[in-house]
C-alpha atoms as an extended CHARMM CRD file, in Angstrom:
* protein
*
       276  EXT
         1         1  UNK       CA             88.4480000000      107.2320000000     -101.2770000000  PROA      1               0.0000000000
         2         2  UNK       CA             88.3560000000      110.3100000000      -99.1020000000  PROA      2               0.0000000000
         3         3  UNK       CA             85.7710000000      112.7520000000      -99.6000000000  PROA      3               0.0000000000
         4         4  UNK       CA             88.0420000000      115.8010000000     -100.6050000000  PROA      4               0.0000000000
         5         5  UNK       CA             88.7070000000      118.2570000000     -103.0220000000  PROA      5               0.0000000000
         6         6  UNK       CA             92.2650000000      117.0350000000     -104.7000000000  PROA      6               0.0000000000
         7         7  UNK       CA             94.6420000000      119.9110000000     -105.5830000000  PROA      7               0.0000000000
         8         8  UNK       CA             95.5730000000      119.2580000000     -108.6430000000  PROA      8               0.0000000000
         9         9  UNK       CA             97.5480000000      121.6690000000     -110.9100000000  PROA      9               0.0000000000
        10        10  UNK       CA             95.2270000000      121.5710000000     -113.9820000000  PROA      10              0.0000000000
        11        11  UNK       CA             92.1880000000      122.4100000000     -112.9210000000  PROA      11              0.0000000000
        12        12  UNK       CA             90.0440000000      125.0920000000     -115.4420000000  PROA      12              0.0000000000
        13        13  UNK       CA             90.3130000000      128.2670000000     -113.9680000000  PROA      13              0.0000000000
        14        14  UNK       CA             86.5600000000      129.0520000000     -114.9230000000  PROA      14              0.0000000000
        15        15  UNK       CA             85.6280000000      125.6370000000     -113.4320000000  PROA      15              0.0000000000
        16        16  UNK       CA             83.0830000000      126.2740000000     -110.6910000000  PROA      16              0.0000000000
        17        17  UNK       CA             82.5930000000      124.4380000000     -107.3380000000  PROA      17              0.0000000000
        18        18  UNK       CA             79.7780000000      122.3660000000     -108.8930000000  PROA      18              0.0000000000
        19        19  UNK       CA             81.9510000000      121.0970000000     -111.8660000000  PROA      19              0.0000000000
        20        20  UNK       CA             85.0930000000      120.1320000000     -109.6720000000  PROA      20              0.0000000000
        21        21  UNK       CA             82.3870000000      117.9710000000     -107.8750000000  PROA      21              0.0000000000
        22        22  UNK       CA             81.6360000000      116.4350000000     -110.8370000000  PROA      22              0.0000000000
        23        23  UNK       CA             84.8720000000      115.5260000000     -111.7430000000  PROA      23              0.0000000000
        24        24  UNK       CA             85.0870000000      114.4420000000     -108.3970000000  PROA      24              0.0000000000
        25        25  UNK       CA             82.4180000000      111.9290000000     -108.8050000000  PROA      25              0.0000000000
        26        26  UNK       CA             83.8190000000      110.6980000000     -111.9990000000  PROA      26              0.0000000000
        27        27  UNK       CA             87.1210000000      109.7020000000     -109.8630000000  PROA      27              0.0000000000
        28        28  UNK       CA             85.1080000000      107.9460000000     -107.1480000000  PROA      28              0.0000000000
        29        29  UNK       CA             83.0300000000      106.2220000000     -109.8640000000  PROA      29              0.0000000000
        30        30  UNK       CA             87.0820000000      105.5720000000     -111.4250000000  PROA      30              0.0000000000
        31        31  UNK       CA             88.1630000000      104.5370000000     -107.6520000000  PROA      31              0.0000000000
        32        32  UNK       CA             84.9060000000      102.2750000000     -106.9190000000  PROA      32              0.0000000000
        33        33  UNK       CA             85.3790000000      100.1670000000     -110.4470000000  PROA      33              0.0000000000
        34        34  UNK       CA             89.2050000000       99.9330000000     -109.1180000000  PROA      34              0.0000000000
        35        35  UNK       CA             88.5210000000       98.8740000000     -105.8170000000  PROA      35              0.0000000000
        36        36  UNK       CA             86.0020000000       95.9350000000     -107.7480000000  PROA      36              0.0000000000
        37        37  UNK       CA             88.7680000000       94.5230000000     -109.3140000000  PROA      37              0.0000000000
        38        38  UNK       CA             90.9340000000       94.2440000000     -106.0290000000  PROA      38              0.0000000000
        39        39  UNK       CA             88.1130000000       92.6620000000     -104.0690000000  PROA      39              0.0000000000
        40        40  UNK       CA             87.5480000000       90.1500000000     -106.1920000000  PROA      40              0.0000000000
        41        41  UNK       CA             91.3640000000       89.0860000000     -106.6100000000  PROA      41              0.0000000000
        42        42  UNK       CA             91.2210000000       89.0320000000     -103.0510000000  PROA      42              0.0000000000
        43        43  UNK       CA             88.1150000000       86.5400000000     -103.4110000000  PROA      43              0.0000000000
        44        44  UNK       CA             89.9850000000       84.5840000000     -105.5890000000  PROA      44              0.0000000000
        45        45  UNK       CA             92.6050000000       84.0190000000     -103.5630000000  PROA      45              0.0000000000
        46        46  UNK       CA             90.9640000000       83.1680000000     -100.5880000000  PROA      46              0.0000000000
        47        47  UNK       CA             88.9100000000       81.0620000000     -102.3810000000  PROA      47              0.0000000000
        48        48  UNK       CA             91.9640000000       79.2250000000     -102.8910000000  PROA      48              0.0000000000
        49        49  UNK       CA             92.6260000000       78.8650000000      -99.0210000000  PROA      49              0.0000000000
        50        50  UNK       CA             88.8070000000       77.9110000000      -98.2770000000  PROA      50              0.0000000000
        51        51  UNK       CA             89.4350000000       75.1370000000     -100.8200000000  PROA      51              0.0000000000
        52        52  UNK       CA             92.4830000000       73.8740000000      -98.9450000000  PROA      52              0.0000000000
        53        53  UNK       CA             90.9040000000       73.9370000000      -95.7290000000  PROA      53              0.0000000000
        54        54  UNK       CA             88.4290000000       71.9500000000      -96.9140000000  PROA      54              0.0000000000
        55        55  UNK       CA             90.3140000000       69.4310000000      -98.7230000000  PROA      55              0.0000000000
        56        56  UNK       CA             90.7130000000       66.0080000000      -97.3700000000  PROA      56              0.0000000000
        57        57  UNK       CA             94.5750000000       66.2930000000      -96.5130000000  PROA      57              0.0000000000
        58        58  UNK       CA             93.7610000000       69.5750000000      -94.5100000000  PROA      58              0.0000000000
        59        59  UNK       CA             94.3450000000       69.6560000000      -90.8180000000  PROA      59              0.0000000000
        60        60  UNK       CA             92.6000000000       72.9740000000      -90.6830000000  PROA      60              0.0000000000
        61        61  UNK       CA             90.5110000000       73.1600000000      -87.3730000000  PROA      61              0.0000000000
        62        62  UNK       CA             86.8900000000       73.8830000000      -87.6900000000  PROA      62              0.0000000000
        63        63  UNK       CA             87.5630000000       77.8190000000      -86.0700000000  PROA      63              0.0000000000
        64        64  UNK       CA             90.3980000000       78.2320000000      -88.8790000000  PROA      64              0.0000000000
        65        65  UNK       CA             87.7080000000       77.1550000000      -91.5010000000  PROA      65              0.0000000000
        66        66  UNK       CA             84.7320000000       79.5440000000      -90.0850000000  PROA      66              0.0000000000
        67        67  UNK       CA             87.1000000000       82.4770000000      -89.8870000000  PROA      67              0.0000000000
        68        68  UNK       CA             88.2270000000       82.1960000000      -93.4850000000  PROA      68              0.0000000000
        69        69  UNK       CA             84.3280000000       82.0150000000      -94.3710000000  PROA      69              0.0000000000
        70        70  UNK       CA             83.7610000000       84.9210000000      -91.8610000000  PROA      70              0.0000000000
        71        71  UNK       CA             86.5620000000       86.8030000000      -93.8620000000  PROA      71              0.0000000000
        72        72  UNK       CA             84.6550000000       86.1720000000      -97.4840000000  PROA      72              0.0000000000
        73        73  UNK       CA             81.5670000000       87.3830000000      -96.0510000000  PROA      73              0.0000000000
        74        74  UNK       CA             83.0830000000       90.8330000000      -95.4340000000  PROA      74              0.0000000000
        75        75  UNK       CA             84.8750000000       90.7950000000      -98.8940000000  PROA      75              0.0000000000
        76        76  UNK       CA             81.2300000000       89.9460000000     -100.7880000000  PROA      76              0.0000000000
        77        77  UNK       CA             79.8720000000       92.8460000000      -98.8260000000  PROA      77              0.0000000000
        78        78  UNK       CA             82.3380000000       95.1830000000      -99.3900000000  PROA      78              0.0000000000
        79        79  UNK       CA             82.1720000000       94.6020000000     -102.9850000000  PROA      79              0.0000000000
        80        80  UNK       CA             78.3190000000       94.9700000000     -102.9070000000  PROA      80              0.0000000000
        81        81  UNK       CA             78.9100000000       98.2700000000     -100.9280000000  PROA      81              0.0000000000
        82        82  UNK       CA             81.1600000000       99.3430000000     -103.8240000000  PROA      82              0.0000000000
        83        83  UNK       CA             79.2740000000       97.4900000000     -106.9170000000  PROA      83              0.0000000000
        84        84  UNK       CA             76.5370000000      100.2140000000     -105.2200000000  PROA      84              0.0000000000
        85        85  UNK       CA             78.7310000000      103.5650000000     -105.0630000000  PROA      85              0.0000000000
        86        86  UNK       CA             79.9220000000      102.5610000000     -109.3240000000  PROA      86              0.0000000000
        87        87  UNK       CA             76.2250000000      101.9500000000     -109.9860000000  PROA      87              0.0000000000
        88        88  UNK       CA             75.4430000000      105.9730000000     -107.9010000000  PROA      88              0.0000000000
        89        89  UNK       CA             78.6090000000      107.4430000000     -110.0250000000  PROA      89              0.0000000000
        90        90  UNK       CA             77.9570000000      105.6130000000     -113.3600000000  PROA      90              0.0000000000
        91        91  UNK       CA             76.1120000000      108.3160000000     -114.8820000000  PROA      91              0.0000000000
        92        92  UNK       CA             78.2220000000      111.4170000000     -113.7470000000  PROA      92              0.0000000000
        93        93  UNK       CA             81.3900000000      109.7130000000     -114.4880000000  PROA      93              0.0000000000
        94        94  UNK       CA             80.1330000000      108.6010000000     -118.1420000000  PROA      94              0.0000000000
        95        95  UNK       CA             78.9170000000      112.7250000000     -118.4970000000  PROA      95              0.0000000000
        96        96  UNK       CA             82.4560000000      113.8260000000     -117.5570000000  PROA      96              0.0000000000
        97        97  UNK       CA             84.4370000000      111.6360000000     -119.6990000000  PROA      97              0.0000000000
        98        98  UNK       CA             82.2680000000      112.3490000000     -122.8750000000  PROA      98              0.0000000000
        99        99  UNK       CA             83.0330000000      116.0770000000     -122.0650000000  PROA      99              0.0000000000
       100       100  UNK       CA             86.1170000000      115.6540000000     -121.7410000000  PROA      100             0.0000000000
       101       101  UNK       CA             86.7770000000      113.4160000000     -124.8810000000  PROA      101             0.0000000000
       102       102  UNK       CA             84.3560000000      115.5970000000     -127.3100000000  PROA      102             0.0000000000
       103       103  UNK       CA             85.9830000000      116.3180000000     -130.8040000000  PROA      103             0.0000000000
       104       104  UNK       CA             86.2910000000      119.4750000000     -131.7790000000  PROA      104             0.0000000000
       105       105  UNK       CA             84.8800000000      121.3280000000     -134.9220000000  PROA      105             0.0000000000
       106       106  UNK       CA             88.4020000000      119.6080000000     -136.4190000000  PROA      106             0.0000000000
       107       107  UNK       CA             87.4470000000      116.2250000000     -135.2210000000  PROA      107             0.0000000000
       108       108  UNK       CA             90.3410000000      116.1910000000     -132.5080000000  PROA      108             0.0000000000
       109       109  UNK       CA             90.0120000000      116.2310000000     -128.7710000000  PROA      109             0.0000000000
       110       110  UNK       CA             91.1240000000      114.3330000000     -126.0530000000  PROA      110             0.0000000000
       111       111  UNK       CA             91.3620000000      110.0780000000     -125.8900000000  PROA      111             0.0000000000
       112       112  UNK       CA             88.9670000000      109.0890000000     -123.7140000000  PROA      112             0.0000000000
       113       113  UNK       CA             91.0450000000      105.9800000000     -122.5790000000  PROA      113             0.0000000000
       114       114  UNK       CA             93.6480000000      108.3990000000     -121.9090000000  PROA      114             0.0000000000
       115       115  UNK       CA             90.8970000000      110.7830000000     -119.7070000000  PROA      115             0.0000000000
       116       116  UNK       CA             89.8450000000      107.2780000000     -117.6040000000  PROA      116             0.0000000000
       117       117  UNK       CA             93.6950000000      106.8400000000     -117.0250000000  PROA      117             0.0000000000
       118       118  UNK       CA             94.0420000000      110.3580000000     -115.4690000000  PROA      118             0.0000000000
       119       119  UNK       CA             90.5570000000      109.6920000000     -113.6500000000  PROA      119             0.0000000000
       120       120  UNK       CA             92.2890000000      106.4150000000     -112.4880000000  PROA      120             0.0000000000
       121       121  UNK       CA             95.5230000000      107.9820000000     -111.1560000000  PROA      121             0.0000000000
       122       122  UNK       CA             93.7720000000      110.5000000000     -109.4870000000  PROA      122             0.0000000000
       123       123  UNK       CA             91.7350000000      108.1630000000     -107.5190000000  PROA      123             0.0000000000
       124       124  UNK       CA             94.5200000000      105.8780000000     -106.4610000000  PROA      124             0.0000000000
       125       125  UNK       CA             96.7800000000      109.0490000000     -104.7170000000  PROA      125             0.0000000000
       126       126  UNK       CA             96.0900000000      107.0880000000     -101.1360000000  PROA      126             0.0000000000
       127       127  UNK       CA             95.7080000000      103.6650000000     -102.3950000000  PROA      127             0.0000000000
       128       128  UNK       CA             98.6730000000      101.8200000000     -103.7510000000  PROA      128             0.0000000000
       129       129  UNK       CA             97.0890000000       98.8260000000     -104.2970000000  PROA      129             0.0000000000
       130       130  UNK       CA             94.8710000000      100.3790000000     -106.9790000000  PROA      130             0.0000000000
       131       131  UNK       CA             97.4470000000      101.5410000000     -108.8140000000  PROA      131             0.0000000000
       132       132  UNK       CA             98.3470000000       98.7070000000     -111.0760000000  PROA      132             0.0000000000
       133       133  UNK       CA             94.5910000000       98.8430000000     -112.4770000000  PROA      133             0.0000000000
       134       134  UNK       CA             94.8340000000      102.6340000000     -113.4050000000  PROA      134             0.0000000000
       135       135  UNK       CA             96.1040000000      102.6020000000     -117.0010000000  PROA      135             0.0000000000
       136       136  UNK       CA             93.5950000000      101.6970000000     -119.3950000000  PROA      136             0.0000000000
       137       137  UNK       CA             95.0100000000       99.4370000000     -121.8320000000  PROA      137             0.0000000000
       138       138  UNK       CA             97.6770000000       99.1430000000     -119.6210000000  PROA      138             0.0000000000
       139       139  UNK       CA            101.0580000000       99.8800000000     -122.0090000000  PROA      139             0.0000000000
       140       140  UNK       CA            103.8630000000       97.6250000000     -123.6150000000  PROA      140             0.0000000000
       141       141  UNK       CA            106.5960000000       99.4200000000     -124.5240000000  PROA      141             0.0000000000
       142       142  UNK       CA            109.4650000000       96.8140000000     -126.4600000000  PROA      142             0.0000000000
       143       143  UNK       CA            111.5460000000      100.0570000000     -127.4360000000  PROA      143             0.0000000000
       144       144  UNK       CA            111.5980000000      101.0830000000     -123.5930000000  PROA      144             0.0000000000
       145       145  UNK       CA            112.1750000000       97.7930000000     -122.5290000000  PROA      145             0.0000000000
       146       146  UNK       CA            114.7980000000       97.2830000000     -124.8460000000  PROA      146             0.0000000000
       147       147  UNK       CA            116.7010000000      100.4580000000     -124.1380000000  PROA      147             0.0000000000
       148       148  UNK       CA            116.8550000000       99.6580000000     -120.2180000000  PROA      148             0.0000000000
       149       149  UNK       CA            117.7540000000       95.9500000000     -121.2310000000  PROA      149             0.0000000000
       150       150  UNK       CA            120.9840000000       97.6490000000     -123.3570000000  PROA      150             0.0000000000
       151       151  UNK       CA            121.7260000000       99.9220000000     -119.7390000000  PROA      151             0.0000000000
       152       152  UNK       CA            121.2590000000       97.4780000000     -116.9150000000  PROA      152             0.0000000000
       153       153  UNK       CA            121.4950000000       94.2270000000     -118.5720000000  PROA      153             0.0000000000
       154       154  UNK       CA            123.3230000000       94.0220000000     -121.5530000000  PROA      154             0.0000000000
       155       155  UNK       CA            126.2000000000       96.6260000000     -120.3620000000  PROA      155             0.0000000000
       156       156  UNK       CA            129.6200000000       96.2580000000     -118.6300000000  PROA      156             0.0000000000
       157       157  UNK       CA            130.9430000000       97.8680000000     -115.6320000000  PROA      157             0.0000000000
       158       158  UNK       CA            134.9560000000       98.8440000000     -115.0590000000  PROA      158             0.0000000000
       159       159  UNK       CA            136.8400000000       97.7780000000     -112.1100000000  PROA      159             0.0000000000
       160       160  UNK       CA            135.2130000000      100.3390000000     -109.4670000000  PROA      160             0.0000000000
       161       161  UNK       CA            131.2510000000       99.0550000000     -110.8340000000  PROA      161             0.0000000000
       162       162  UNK       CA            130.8940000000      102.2580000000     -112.8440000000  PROA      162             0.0000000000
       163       163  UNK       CA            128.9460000000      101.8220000000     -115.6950000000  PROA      163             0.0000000000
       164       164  UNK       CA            130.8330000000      102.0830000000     -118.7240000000  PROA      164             0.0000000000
       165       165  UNK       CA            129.5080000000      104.5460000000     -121.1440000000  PROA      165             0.0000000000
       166       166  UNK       CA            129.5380000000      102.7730000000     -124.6270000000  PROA      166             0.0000000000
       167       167  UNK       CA            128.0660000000      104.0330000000     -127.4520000000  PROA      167             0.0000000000
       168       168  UNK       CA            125.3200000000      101.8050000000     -126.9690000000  PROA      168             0.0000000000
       169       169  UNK       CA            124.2690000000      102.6680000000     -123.5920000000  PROA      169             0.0000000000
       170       170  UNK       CA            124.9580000000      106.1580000000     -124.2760000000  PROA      170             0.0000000000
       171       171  UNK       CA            122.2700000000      105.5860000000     -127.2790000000  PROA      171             0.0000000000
       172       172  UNK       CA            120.3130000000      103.0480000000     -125.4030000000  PROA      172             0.0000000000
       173       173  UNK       CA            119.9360000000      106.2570000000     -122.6300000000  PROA      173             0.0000000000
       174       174  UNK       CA            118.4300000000      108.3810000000     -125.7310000000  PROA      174             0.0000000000
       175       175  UNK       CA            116.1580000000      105.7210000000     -126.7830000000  PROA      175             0.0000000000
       176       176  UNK       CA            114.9470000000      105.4690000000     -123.3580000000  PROA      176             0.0000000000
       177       177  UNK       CA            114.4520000000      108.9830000000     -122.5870000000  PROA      177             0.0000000000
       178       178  UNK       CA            112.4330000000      109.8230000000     -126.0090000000  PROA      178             0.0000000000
       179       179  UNK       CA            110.6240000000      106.7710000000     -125.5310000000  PROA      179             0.0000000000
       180       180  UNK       CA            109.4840000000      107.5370000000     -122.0040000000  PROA      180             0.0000000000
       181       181  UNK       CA            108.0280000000      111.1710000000     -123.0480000000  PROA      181             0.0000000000
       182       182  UNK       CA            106.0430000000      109.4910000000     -125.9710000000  PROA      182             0.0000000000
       183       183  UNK       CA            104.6310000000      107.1840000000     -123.2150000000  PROA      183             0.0000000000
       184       184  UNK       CA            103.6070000000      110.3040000000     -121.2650000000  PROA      184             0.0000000000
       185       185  UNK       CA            102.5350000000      111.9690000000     -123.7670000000  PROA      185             0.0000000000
       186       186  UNK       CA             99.6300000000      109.3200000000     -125.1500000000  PROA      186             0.0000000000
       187       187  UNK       CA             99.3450000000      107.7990000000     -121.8110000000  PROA      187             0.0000000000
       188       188  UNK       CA             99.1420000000      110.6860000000     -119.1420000000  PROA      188             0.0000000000
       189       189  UNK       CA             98.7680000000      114.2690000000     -120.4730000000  PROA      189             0.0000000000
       190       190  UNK       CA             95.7140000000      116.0750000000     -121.7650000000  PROA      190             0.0000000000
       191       191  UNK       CA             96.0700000000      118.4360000000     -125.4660000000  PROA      191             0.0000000000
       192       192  UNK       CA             93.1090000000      119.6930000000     -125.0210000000  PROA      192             0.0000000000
       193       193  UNK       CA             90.8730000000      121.8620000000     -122.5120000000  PROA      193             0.0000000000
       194       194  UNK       CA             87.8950000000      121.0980000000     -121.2320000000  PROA      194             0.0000000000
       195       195  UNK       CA             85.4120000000      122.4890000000     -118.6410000000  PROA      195             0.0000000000
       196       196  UNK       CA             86.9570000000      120.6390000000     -116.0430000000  PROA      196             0.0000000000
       197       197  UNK       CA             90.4120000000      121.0430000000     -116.7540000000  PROA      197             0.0000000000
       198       198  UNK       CA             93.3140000000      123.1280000000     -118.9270000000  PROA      198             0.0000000000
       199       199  UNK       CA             95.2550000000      120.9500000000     -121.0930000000  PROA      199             0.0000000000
       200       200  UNK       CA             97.9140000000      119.4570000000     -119.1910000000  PROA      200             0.0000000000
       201       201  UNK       CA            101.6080000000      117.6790000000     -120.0620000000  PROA      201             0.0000000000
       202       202  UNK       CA            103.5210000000      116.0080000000     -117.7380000000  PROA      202             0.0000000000
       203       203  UNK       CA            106.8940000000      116.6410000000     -117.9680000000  PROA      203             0.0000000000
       204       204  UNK       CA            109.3970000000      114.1490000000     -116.1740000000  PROA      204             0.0000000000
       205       205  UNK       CA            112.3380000000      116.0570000000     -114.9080000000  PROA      205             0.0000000000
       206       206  UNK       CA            116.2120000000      114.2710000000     -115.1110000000  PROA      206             0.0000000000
       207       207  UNK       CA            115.5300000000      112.9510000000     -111.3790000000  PROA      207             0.0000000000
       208       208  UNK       CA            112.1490000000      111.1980000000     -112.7210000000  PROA      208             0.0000000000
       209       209  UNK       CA            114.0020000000      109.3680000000     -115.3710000000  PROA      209             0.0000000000
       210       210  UNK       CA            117.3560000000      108.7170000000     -113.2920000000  PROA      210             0.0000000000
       211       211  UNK       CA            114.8640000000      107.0800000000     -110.6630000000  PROA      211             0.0000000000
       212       212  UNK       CA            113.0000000000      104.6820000000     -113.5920000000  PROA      212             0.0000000000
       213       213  UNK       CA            116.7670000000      103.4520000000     -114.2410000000  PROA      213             0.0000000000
       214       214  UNK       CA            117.2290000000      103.3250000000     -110.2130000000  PROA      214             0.0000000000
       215       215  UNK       CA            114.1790000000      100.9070000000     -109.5890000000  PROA      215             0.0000000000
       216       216  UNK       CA            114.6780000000       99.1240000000     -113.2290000000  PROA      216             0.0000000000
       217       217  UNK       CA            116.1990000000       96.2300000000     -111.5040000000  PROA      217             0.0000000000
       218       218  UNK       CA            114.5090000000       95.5470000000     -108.3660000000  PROA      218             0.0000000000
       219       219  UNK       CA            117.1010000000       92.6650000000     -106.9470000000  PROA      219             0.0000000000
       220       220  UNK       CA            117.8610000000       89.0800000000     -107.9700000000  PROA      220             0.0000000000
       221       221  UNK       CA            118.2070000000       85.4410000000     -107.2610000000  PROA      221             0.0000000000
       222       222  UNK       CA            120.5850000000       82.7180000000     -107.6760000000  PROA      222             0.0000000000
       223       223  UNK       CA            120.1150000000       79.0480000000     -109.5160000000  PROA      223             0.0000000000
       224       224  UNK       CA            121.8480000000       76.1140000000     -108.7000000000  PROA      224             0.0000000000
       225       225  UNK       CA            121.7960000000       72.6850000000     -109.8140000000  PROA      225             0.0000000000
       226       226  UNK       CA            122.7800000000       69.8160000000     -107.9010000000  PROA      226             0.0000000000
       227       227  UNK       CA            123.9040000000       66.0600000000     -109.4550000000  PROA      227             0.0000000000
       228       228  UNK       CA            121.4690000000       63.1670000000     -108.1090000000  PROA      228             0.0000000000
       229       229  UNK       CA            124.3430000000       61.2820000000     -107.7830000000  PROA      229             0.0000000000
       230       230  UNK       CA            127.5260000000       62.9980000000     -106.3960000000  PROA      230             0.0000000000
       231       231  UNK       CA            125.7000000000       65.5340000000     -104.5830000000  PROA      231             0.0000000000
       232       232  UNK       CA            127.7840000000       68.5350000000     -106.1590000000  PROA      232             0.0000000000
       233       233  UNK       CA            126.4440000000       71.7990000000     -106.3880000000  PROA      233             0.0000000000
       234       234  UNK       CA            127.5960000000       74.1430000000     -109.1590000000  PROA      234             0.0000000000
       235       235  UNK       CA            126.4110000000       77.6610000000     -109.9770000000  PROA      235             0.0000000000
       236       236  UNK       CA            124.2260000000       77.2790000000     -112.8990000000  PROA      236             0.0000000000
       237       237  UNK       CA            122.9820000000       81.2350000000     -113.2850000000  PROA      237             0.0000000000
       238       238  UNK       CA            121.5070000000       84.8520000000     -111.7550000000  PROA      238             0.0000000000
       239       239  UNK       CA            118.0600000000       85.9160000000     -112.3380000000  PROA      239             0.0000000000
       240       240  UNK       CA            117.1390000000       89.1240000000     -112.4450000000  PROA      240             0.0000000000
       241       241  UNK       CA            113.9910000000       90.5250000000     -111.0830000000  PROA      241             0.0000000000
       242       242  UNK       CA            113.4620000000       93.0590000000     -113.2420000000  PROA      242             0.0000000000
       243       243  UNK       CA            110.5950000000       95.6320000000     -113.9770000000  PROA      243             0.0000000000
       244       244  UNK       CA            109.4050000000       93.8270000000     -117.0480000000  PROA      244             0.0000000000
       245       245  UNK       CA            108.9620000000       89.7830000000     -116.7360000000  PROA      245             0.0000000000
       246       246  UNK       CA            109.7330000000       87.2760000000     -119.1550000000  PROA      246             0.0000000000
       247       247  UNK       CA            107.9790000000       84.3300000000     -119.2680000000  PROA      247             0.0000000000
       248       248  UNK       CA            108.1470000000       81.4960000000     -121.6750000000  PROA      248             0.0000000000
       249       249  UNK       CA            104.1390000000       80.6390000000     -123.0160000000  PROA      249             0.0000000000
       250       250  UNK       CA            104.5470000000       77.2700000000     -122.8470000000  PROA      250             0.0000000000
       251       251  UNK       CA            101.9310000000       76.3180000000     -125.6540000000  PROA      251             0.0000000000
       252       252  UNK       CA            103.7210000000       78.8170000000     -128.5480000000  PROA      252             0.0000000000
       253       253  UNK       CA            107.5390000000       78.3180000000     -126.6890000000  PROA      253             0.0000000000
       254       254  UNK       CA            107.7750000000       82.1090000000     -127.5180000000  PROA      254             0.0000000000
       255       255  UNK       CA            108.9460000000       84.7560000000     -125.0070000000  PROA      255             0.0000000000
       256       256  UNK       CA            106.6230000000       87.0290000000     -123.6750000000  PROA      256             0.0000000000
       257       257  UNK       CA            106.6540000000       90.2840000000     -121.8910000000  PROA      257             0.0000000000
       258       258  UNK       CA            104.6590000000       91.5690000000     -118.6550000000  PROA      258             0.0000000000
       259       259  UNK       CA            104.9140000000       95.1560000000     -118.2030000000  PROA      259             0.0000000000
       260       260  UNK       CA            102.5000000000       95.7210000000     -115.7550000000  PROA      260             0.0000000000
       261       261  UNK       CA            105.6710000000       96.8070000000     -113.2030000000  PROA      261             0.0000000000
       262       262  UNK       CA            106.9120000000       98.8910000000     -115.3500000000  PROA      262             0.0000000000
       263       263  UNK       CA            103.7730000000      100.7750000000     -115.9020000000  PROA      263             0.0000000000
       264       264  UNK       CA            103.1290000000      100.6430000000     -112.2430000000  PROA      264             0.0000000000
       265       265  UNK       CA            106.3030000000      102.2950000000     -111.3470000000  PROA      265             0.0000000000
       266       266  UNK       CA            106.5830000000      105.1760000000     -114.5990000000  PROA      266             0.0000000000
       267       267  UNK       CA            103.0160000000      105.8150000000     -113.2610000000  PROA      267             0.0000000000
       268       268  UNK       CA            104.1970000000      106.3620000000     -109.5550000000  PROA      268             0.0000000000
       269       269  UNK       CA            106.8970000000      108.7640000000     -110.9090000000  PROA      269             0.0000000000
       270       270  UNK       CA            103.8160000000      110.1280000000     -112.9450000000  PROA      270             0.0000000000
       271       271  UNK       CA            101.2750000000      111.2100000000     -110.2870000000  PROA      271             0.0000000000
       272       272  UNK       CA            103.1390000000      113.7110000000     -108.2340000000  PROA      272             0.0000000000
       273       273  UNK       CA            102.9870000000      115.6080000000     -111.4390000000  PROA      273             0.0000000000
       274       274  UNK       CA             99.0870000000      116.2900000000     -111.4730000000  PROA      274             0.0000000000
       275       275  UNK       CA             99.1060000000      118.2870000000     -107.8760000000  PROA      275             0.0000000000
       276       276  UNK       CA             99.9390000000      121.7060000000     -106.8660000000  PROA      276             0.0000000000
């Protein structure tokens, strides 16, 4: 992460240059524990390919193999480099968050899960490979889902592809909407001041939401099957690739729900939000 001073629109107005570098810190301790967890899915998946190369079927040449062992020695050091800047933030970052997440004399104050989310977003603003780590616990939302299911799945269109307005959609629309501020709400926004910051509550405008229901479905793919004997090839169905996944757990045989790109994608809308 850059060395700069973010302009974000929440900043405390009594906050002085030494506490914005605090909360600075906190974000590249934030960015550094991030940027950990990307490195090593990188290592695992070329892992992977050093374990091909080296298999016995592999026709990998012997430059292919040293290259790929060349490229996991700069991965291990860059995740030493950054195991080093978490361990030289730790103890700022930890300072901030408690501040921030103090109770009050009334026992309320701010979630600290939901300050290390705002940390998180903050330090991914030039990194959009970081983003998908940023929420902390990342969010299901089966009301959400089920309200965009009702408006891009479930629904009809007329003749011309409008949408048809049904009572349902026109419902499942409402659903949506409400559910998407509670999400902000818990998820993204701050009740409560601190030293660092004025309370803060991100408020999606109609374009936000009407660009959630824009990049809902993200494009699909057809299924065919084709008899072993005959040859013929019918149409069997269209999959939609879709913000949330399904996927069958094939122990239980129950349906589950990933909604890691939906999170990804409300938070994208989110950031833009946080800056002046």
């Amino acid at each position: 992460m850059k060395n700069t001073m973010l302009a974000i629109n929440f900043w405390n107005e009594s906050a002085t240059p030494e506490t914005k570098k605090e909360f600075m810190e906190a974000i590249d301790h934030e960015n550094a524990l991030m940027s950990i967890q990307l490195v090593d899915s990188q290592i695992e998946a070329l892992q992977k390919k050093i374990n091909n190369a080296n298999s016995e079927d592999s026709d990998a040449t012997e430059e292919e193999k040293e290259a790929l062992e060349q490229q996991m020695e700069s991965l291990k050091k860059t995740k030493s480099e950054l195991e080093e800047k978490s361990a030289d933030t730790e103890s700022t970052h930890d300072i901030v968050v408690n501040i921030m997440s103090e109770k009050n004399e009334n026992h309320f104050g701010n979630d600290s899960d939901t300050v290390r989310t705002i940390l998180r977003v903050l330090a991914s603003w030039d990194n959009s490979k970081l983003i998908k780590y940023a929420i902390i616990p990342a969010f299901q939302s089966p009301d959400l889902y089920n309200a965009l299911e009702a408006i891009h799945v479930n629904s009809t269109a007329g003749e011309d592809g409008e949408l048809i307005l049904t009572d349902e959609v026109k419902s499942a629309y409402k659903q949506a909407s409400q559910e998407l501020e509670r999400i902000i709400k818990v998820t993204f926004s701050l009740p409560f001041e601190t030293p660092y910051t004025t309370k803060t509550r991100v408020k999606l405008t109609a374009e936000d939401k009407k660009l959630l229901n824009d990049c809902y479905i993200k494009g699909f793919s057809n299924k065919f099957d084709q008899d072993d004997e005959t040859g013929r090839v019918t149409f069997k169905k269209r999959q939609l690739n879709k913000l949330v996944k399904e996927r069958k757990n094939k122990k239980t045989g129950k349906v589950e729900y990933d909604y890691s790109g939906l999170a990804t994608t409300i938070l994208n809308i989110v950031i833009k939000h946080y800056f002046a």
